[in-house]
C-alpha positions in Angstrom: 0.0 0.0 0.0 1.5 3.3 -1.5 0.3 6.4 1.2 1.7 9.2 -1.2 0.3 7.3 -4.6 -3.1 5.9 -2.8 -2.7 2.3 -4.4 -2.6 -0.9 -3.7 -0.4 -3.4 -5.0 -0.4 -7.5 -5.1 3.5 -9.1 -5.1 5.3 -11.8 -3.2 7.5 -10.7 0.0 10.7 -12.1 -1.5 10.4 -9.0 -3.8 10.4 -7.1 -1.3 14.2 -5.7 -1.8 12.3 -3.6 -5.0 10.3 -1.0 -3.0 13.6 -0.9 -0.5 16.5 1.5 -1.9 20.4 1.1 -1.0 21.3 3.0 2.6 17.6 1.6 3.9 17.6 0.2 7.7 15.3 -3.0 8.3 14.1 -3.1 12.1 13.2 -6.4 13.6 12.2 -8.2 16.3 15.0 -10.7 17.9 11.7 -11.9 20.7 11.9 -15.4 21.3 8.2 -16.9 22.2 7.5 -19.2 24.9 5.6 -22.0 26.0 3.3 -19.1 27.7 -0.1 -21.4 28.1 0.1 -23.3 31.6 -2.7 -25.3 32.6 -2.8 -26.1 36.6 -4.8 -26.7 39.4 -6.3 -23.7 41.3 -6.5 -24.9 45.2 -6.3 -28.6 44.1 -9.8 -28.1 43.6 -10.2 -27.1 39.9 -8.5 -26.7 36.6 -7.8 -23.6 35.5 -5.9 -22.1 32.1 -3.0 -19.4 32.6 -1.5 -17.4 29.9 1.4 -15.4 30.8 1.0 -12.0 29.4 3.9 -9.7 31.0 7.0 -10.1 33.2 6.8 -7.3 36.0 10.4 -8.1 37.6 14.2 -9.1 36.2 14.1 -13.0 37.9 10.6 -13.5 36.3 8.9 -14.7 39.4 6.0 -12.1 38.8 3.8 -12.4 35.5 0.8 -10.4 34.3 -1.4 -12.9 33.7 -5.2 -14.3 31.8 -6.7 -16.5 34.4 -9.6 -19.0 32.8 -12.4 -19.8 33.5 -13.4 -16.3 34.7 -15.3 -17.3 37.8 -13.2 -14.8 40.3 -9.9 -16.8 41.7 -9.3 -15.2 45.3 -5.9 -13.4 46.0 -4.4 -15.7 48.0 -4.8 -18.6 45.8 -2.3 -21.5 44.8 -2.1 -22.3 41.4 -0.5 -26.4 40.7 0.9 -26.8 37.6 1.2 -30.2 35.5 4.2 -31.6 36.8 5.0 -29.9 40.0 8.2 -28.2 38.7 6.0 -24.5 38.9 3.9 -23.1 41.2 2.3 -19.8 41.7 0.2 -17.3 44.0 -2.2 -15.1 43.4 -1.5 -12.0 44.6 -3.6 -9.3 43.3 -6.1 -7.7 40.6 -4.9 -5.2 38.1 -8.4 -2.5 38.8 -7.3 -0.7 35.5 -7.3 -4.2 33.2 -9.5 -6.3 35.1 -8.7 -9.4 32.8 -5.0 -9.1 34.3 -3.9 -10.7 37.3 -1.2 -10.7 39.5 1.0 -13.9 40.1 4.1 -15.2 41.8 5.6 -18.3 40.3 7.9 -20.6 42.9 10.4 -22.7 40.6 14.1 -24.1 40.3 16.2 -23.0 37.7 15.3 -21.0 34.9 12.0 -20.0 34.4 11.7 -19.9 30.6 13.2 -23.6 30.5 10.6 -24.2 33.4 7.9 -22.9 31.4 9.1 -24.3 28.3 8.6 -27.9 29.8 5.5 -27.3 31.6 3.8 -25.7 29.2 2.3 -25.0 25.4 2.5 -22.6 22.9 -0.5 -19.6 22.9 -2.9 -20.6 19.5 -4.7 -18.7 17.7 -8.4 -20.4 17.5 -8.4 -21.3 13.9 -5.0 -23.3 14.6 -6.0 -27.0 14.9 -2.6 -28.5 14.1 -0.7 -28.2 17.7 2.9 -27.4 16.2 6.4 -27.4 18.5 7.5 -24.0 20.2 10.4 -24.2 17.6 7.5 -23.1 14.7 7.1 -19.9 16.6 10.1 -19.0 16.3 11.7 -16.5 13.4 14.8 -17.0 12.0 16.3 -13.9 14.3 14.3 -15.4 17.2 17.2 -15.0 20.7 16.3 -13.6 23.2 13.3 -15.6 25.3 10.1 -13.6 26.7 7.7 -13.6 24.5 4.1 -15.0 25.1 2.7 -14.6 21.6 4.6 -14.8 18.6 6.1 -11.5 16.8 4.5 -12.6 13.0 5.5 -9.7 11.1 9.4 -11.6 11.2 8.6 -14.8 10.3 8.5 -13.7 6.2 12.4 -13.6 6.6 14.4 -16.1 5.6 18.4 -16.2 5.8 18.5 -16.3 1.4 15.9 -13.1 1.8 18.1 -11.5 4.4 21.2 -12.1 2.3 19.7 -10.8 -0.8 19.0 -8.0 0.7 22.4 -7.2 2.3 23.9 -7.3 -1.3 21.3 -4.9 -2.4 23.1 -2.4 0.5 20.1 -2.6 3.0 21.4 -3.0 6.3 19.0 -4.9 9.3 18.8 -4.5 12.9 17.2 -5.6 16.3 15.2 -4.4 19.0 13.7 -6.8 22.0 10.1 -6.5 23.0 8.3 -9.1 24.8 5.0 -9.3 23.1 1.9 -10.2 25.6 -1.6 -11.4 24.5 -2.5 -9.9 21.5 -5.7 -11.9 21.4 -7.2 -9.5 24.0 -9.4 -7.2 22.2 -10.6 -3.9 21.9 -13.7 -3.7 24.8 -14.6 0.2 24.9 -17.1 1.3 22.5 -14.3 3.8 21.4 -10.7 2.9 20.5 -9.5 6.2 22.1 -11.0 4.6 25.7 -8.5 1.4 25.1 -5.8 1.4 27.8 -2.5 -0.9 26.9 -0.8 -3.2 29.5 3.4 -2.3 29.5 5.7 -4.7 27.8 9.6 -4.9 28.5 11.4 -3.3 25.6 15.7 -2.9 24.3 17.5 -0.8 22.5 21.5 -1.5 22.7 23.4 1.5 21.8 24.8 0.2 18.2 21.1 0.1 17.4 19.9 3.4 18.6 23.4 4.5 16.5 22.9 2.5 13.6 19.0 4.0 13.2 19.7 7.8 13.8 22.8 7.2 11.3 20.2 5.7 8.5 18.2 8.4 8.6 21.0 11.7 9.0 22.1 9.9 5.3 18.5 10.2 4.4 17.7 6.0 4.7 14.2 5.3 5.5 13.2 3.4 8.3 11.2 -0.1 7.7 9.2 -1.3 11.3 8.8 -4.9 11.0 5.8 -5.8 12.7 3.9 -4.1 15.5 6.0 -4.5 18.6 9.4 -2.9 16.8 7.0 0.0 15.8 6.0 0.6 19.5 9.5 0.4 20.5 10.7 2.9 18.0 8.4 5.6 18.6 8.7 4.6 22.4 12.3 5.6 22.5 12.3 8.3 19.5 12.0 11.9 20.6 9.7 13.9 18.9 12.4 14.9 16.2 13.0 11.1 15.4 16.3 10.5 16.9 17.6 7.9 19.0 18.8 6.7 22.2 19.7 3.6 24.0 17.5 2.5 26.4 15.5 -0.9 28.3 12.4 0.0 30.1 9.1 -0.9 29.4 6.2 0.5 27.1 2.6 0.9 27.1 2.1 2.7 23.9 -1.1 2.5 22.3 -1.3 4.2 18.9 -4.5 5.0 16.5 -5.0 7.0 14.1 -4.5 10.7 15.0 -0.8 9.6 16.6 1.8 12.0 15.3 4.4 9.3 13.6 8.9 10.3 14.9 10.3 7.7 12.9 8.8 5.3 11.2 8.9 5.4 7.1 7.8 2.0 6.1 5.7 -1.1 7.9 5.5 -4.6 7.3 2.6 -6.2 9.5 0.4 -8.9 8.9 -3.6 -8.5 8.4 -5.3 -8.4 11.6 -8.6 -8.9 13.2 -10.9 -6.1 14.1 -11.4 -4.1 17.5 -7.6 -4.7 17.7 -4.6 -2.3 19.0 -3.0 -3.7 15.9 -5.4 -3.0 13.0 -5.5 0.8 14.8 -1.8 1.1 14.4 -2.4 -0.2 11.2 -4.9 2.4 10.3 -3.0 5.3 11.6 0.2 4.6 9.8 -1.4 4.0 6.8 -4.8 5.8 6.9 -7.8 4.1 6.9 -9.0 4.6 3.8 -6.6 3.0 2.3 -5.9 0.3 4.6 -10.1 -0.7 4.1 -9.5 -0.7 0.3 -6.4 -3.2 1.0 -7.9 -5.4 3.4 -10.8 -5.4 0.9 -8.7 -6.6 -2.0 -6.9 -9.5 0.0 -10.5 -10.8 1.2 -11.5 -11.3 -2.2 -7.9 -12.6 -2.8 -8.5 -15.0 0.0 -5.2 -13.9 1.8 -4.6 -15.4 5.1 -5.1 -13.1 7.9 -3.3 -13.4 11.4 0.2 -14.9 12.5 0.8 -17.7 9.7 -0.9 -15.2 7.1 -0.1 -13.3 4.1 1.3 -9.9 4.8 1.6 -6.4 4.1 4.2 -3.5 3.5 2.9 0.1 3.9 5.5 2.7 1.9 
């Protein structure tokens, strides 16, 4: 999708390297996902479906958290999980995202190698095939945290990569733990939607490396949602750069004032989602309707093993 020529074009993503000119950056996402479903035993008494959402500490022993069925656990509360190896307490209610609860996991070890035996990979509902952890993973996938998949990476492979090194466009890689983007949009309004904070990186050659690209007039291409947030988390309101790890609860729809972001790949996305309002205010929502129009009757595939899309 062209913003300056309004169009809309059909290609395949290993052609990518054409709408991408020598001295161009490529952000991406070096998130590794996790076995982030647990299934346990609240009290001994009843079963009960966790998805890990967001890590609130540096050890990982306290997780933002989905618990299912929705009856109301009480704080307090021991959560069992399948092979004894993890535990966890309940220890309070987010009043500001009442679908987010606090807990406290008890384990040896490491928790991601923990969690990574204990449990299973999120799905999305049209998934019937259950498929290893090692299919959720891109080919830059490193650093573990991640409870849902970052998509928009997977279209990389190395030869693609390669290509497009020869072609002089350089690649990058921020970290941001992605939580449950299966939680929709409630509020009647998207303005009224409040995000939960996810943990974020940007090393120094990085924040260098981008703020170089653009002084030599490169554009920027975000690949996927999460390295969009962390750009124009960190960017000041003049685009440029600096190092940092914290954590982010951007949420941006259309209206957002855009720092640094030229060009987005992302994949096509449900509605009432924080992602398809990104979507719309990078690329307008005009245009984005008259795209997502054109791959319905092209029978694209939507969500995280879908088709995908690059807005210029």
């Amino acid at each position: 999708m062209n913003r300056s020529k309004q169009t809309v074009e059909h290609t395949i993503f290993n052609q990518i390297g054409n709408y991408l000119t020598p001295g161009d950056l490529i952000v991406l996402n070096n998130s590794k996902t996790i076995n982030a479903l647990l299934n346990g035993w609240l009290d001994g008494k009843r079963r009960v479906e966790v998805r890990l959402c967001s890590s609130q500490d540096a050890g990982n022993k306290t997780w933002q958290c989905t618990v299912k069925p929705a009856r109301t656990p009480k704080v307090g509360a021991k959560i069992t999980f399948e092979n004894g190896d993890l535990n966890a307490a309940i220890v309070g209610r987010r009043e500001d995202l009442p679908y987010l609860w606090t807990l406290e996991f008890d384990f040896n070890g490491d928790f991601f190698s923990t969690v990574n035996k204990v449990g299973r990979p999120i799905v999305s509902p049209y998934v019937s095939r259950k498929w290893d952890l090692n299919y959720y993973q891109t080919i830059h996938a490193k650093v573990d945290g991640s409870a849902e998949m970052p998509a928009a990476g997977r279209h990389f492979t190395p030869e693609l990569v390669q290509s497009l090194e020869k072609q002089g466009i350089k690649h990058c890689f921020v970290t941001l733990h992605t939580g449950l983007s299966s939680i929709s949009v409630q509020e009647e309004e998207f303005e009224q939607h409040k995000m939960y904070d996810e943990i974020y990186e940007v090393e120094p050659r990085v924040a260098e490396l981008i703020n170089q690209t653009r002084k030599n007039g490169g554009k920027v291409l975000a690949v996927g949602t999460t390295v969009t947030r962390t750009l124009e988390s960190v960017a000041d309101p003049e685009g440029n750069m600096e190092p940092r790890k914290s954590r982010t609860d951007l949420y941006i729809y259309p209206g957002y004032r855009w720092k640094i972001i030229d060009m987005l790949v992302t994949n096509f996305h449900g509605p009432r989602t924080s992602r398809i309002a990104l979507a719309a205010s990078f690329t307008g929502k005009e245009l984005l309707l008259r795209g997502y129009e054109e791959a319905i009757k092209s029978r694209y595939r939507f969500y995280e093993f879908g088709d995908t899309t690059l807005t210029l």
